[in-house]
Phi, psi and omega in degrees: 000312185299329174057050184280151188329144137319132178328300192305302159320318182294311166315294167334293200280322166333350189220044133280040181315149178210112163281145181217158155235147204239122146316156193099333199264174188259332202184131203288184201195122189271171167194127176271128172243105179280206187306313209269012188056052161253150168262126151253107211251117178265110206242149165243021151196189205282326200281329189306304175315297181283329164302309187286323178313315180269020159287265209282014147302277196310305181322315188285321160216058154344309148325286180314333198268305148336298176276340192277308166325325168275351178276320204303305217260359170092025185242052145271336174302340172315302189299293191267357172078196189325301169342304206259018172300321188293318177305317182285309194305314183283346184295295163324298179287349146270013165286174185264098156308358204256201146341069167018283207285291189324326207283323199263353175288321165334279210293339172196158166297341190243008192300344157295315185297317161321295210267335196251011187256306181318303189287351167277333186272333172299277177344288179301318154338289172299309172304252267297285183319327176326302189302326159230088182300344167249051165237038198250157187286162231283328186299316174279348151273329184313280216278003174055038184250140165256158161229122206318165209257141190266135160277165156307318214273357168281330175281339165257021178311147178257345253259023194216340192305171201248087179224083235235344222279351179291319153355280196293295197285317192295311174266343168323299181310329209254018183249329165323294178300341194259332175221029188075137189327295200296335181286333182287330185292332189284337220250292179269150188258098163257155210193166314303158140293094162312310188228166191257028171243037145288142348274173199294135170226006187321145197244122157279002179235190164311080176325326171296290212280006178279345172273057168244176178290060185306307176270029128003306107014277167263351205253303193321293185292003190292305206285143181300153196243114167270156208240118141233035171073242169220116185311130175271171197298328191277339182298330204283306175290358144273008183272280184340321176279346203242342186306298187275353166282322181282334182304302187311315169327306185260017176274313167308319183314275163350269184318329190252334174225030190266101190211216170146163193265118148206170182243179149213139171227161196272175194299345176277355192246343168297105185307345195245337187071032161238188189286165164203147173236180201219043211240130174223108158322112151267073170275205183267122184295124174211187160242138321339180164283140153311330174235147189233107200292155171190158147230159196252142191218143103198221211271117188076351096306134165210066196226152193225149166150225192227153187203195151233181212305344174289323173267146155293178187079188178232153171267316185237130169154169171228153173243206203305326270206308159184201209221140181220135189224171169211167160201164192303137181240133193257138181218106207296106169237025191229118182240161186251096172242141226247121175238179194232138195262194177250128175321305196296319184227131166265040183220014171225151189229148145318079194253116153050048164081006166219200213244145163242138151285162133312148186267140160232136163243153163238136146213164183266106171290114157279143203262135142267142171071047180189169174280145134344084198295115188280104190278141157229108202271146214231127169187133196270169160319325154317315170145228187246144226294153183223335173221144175251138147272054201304326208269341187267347191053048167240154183227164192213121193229147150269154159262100174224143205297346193278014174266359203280172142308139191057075191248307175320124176284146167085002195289321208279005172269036155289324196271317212288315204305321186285008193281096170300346182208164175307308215277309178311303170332284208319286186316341177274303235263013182273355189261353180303092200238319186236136021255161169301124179214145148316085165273156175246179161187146187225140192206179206278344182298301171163040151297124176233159178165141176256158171154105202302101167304156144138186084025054184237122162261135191268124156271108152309319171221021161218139194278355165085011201265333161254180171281147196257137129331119178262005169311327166139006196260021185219071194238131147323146182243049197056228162208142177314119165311157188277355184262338157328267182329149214313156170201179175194140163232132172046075175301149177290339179302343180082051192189124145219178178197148212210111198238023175100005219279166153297111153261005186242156201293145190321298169313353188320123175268027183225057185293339175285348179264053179213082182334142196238021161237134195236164142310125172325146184264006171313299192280346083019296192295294172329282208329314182302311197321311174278334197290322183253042159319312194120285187349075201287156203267164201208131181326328207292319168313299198289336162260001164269328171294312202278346151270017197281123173248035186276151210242081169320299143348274191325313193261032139295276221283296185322337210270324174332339200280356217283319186286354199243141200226155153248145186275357197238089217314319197287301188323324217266344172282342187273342194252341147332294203301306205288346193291333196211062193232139178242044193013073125244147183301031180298114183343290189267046165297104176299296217300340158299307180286353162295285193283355147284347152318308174286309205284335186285291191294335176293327179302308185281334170289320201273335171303296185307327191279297209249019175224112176327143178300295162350342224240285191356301191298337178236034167202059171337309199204122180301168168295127160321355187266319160295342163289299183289356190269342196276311183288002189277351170255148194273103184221147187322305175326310168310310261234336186273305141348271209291002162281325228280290174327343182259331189262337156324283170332290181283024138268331175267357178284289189320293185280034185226328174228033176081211180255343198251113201275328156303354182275319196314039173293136174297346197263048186242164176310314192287338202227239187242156238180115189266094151253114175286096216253157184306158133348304210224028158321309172302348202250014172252166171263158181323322175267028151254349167298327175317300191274334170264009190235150185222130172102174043282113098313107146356134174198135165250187199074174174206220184288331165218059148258161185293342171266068165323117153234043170065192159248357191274170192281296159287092184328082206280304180230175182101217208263106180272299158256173190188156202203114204241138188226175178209117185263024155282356178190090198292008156254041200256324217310159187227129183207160152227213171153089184255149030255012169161171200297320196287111179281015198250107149342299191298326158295107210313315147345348157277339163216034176285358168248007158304286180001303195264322145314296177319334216256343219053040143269164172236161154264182206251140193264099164293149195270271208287154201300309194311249244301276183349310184299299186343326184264020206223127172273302156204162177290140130229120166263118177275108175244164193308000000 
């Protein structure tokens, strides 16, 4: 599995050093690279450490580093020409404005020095590389660009956080008006509940003016950055028509599978009889990876795993002391507030019965191929202006709590990385506000513990779930400390697990500060499932749980089948294959592509029977929990349905795999399957498409099995990484990350653990320096 080196090979690289000297370090710093492209980096002191960390980020993805600096500071139309102005304009209008240093003390006590020791170390790469300019990866020649030197205010940039729900409150308002609070409640599974006209959906402003582009804006910078070379005037007008149906798309996407699985089980649950934990993140499969493994060594660290290339630190990962994971936890901190402007001047709103100015700023967007654009950003006390509503004399500001100090997602696990015990963790995870997370953390003592993070504003009198009047009668009442929010230590069950599911209790007494839409609780459920097998568990359990396709749905929905015939011979050879099916989503399964096939249509008939055409365009898709509560009633009308939906399903397998239903394996090119294609894939010649596009690969599962490969045919989200501890021996630890450490082609790092990610597999992440050398591919000492 481990796919270790030949000896002879292995040796040669023990004795590859390679010196180098970087301006910037204090004192040299070795870093062993192993076989899987992890740096393991050894400092003899804190600045040398975080320094060399954005040293070998950049060296590892330079590209990747490049757009995030240009999304941070609002210069990508610099870059992409015109297209992207709405986007810089929106980056500007949502950066953080506030105090530098305090911002940066949030995240750690030593957190200026941390981030400016990190951001010198991306900066010295780049001057090195500058120097010889035709080694910069292949992409700054495609766009015919260098790339520019990283600030502190780049690493605290919001412009990527996964805080998307002022969307969701925009069309809440706008189905209030077309079909009512209650028909919205039958529609979205908001959850938990107490009563049954929860949560409050009363719409207090002009239901008519919400169907305009308000969020425009915000949504522009949000959005993932496309390479389409330099657009002609006819291309731009036909982009336009076509531009806010793919936003929605990937913002539903983005919203329905950006989530993840993780576990801790206590030591009594255990083949070794310590804790052991479990986490695989579900973003978006790309190339690069979202994520980048490193360790970290040097005085008073020692800790290892993955964060991302952009941040000091670790995200995920353990150190001497325990092992830690996360996942989403929804936590509302973005309200849509509606003010009324004054007719004689539009730059003044209504507050508590007088006229307010507005805050104003200018800056200038530089244009490639184009004049400078002058923005001029707009912001009430709440926050920043996203629409003006001339003719209505209305105005429209978000309020999102991530502009406060200490925001930046993920910074604040710098305090997690030093944690020794559950009450430190715990205490690291209060500086923790973004994005809303599950933390788990498991440790040698025998500690297991949960606790849920983020960001919650306490409403009083309103649940933040429509747009609000912005006049003063709708104000945060601060935010919930974070050891408030749900939590649990050493359960008696010997467990807990968390797949983005609802975990909090009806009664939860701070219920507005909680998000009130979860992840289907499916994937939640396996996972419990296997866990309370009896069994006690072993890494090999646990890499079998992080590949698991059994379809919980499925082994609903099939059994519907058992009394029911079809008159239509091809339907009636397909529901054989499911009668003696053991629902898992397995690659070579006909009856798995058989049964997504079906479950795909059933979804879009009972989504078509119970949701207004009207609706239809601000409400994409039901919850599954509403799909399956519907086919779960027995009616003729059902039974007819669920056929009708079966010869669908075999008309559209036929005509995608052919006549012969044993070729119907799910896993296939034609049917489901991961092709990873570069950014700029379009903008290359073939063999270099070659060399930068990755798969067609086989895949099984779908959105909600615990190995998430989305619903789309082509495997869109889930798990790129993944990190398995077992803490009795932190060098048992197991991990991945595809398709590789390297964003550069050129580099054997760039896609070499795709294989073994296709495969569910891992390599193995060694701790101690003896096992690490065993692996080191080469040696480098960085001196002053």
């Amino acid at each position: 599995m481990h796919r270790l080196l030949p000896l002879v090979l292995l040796f040669c690289s023990l004795f590859s050093a390679v010196a180098q000297s970087i301006p910037g370090l204090q004192q040299p710093v070795e870093i062993i690279r192993d076989r899987w492209g992890v740096n393991h980096i050894y400092a003899k002191n804190e600045h040398d450490l975080f320094f060399a960390q954005g040293y070998s980020a950049a060296q590892d993805r330079l590209f990747q580093l490049e757009i995030w600096r240009r999304q941070a500071t609002g210069t990508v139309a610099e870059l992409l020409g015109p297209q992207e102005v709405k986007r810089d304009m929106g980056t500007r209008l949502f950066r953080f404005r506030g105090d530098l240093n305090k911002e940066l003390l949030h995240y750690h006590p030593h957190g200026p020095q941390i981030v400016r020791a990190f951001v010198d170390g991306v900066n010295a790469y780049i001057t090195q590389i500058l120097k010889t300019p035709e080694k910069l990866p292949f992409e700054f020649r495609v766009l015919n660009t260098k790339p520019g030197l990283w600030t502190p205010e780049v690493v605290i940039s919001r412009h990527q956080g996964l805080a998307y729900n002022v969307r969701d409150e925009l069309n809440y308002g706008r189905l209030v008006k077309l079909i009512g609070a209650d028909k919205l409640r039958e529609l979205q599974w908001f959850h938990p509940v107490s009563k049954p006209n929860e949560p409050d959906l009363t719409l207090r402003v002009n239901g008519d003016e919400l169907f305009q582009p308000i969020l425009d804006l915000y949504e522009a910078f949000r959005l993932p950055l496309k390479f389409q070379g330099r657009p002609t005037k006819a291309d731009e007008d036909e982009a336009q028509l076509d531009r806010q149906q793919n936003n929605d798309e990937w913002f539903d996407t983005e919203k329905q599978y950006v989530g993840s699985n993780n576990w801790i089980i206590s030591g009594n649950k255990s083949a070794s009889g310590y804790p052991m934990l479990a986490n695989d993140p579900h973003r978006a499969q790309s190339t690069p990876s979202l994520r980048y493994w490193v360790h970290l060594n040097g005085p008073g660290w020692n800790v290892i795993g993955a964060g991302e290339p952009t941040l000091p630190g670790i995200s995920i990962g353990h150190n001497d002391h325990g092992a830690w994971g996360l996942t989403i936890f929804e936590t509302d901190n973005e309200d849509l507030y509606v003010y009324e402007t004054n007719p004689a001047n539009s730059n003044q709103y209504r507050y508590k019965g007088n006229w307010v100015s507005m805050k104003t700023l200018t800056e200038t967007i530089p244009v490639k191929g184009g004049q400078p654009v002058q923005a001029t950003l707009k912001y009430t006390r709440h926050g920043p202006v996203v629409f003006e509503d001339k003719q209505h004399h209305k105005a429209y500001a978000i309020r999102a709590g991530w502009l406060d100090t200490g925001c930046s997602p993920y910074l604040a696990s710098l305090r997690m990385n030093q944690a020794r015990n559950w009450t430190e963790f715990r205490q690291a995870c209060s500086y923790s506000r973004i994005p809303g997370e599950n933390m788990i953390w498991a440790d040698k003592t025998g500690t297991i513990g949960w606790q849920a993070v983020g960001l919650a504003p306490i409403r009083k009198n309103f649940t933040g779930l429509v747009p609000v009047p912005g006049d003063g009668r709708y104000e945060w009442s601060g935010y919930l400390p974070i050891q408030q929010l749900p939590n649990k230590l050493n359960p008696s069950e010997g467990y807990v697990a968390t797949a983005n599911n609802n975990l909090t209790p009806a009664n939860f007494p701070h219920r507005d500060a909680v998000g009130w839409t979860w992840s289907s609780p499916n994937r939640a459920h396996r996972i419990e499932e296997v866990l309370n097998d009896g069994k006690r568990k072993s890494m090999v359990d646990f890499m079998a749980l992080q590949a698991d396709y059994l379809s919980i749905p499925a082994r609903t929905l099939v059994p519907l089948l058992k009394n029911l015939a079809s008159p239509d011979n091809r339907t009636e050879q397909a529901l054989g294959y499911l009668r003696k099916w053991d629902y898992k989503l397995e690659t070579n399964s006909v009856a798995a592509a058989i049964y997504v096939a079906w479950e795909g249509e059933l979804k879009k008939a009972v989504y078509q029977q119970k949701v207004p055409k009207n609706a239809q365009p601000y409400f994409k898709s039901l919850p599954s929990k509403r799909v399956f509560d519907e086919l779960l009633i027995p009616t003729v009308s059902r039974d007819s349905l669920l056929l009708s939906c079966m010869d669908r399903a075999v008309t559209q397998l036929t005509d995608r795999l052919g006549n012969d239903m044993d070729d119907w394996l799910y896993g296939q090119r034609k049917n489901k399957h991961i092709t990873i294609t570069h950014p700029l894939s379009d903008l290359v010649d073939k063999a270099m498409q070659k060399k930068i596009n990755l798969g067609p690969v086989a895949r099984g599962g779908y959105g909600e099995t615990v190995n998430a490969t989305a619903n789309d045919l082509n495997q869109t989200h889930g798990a790129s990484f993944r990190i398995l501890i077992d803490t009795e021996d932190w060098d048992k630890t197991l991990g991945v990350n595809s398709p590789g450490q390297s964003g550069n082609p050129d580099s054997p790092h760039y896609s070499d653990l795709f294989p073994i990610w296709a495969e569910n597999n891992y390599f193995p992440v060694f701790f101690t320096k003896d096992k690490v050398k065993t692996v080191a591919e080469q040696t480098t000492i960085l001196k002053p």
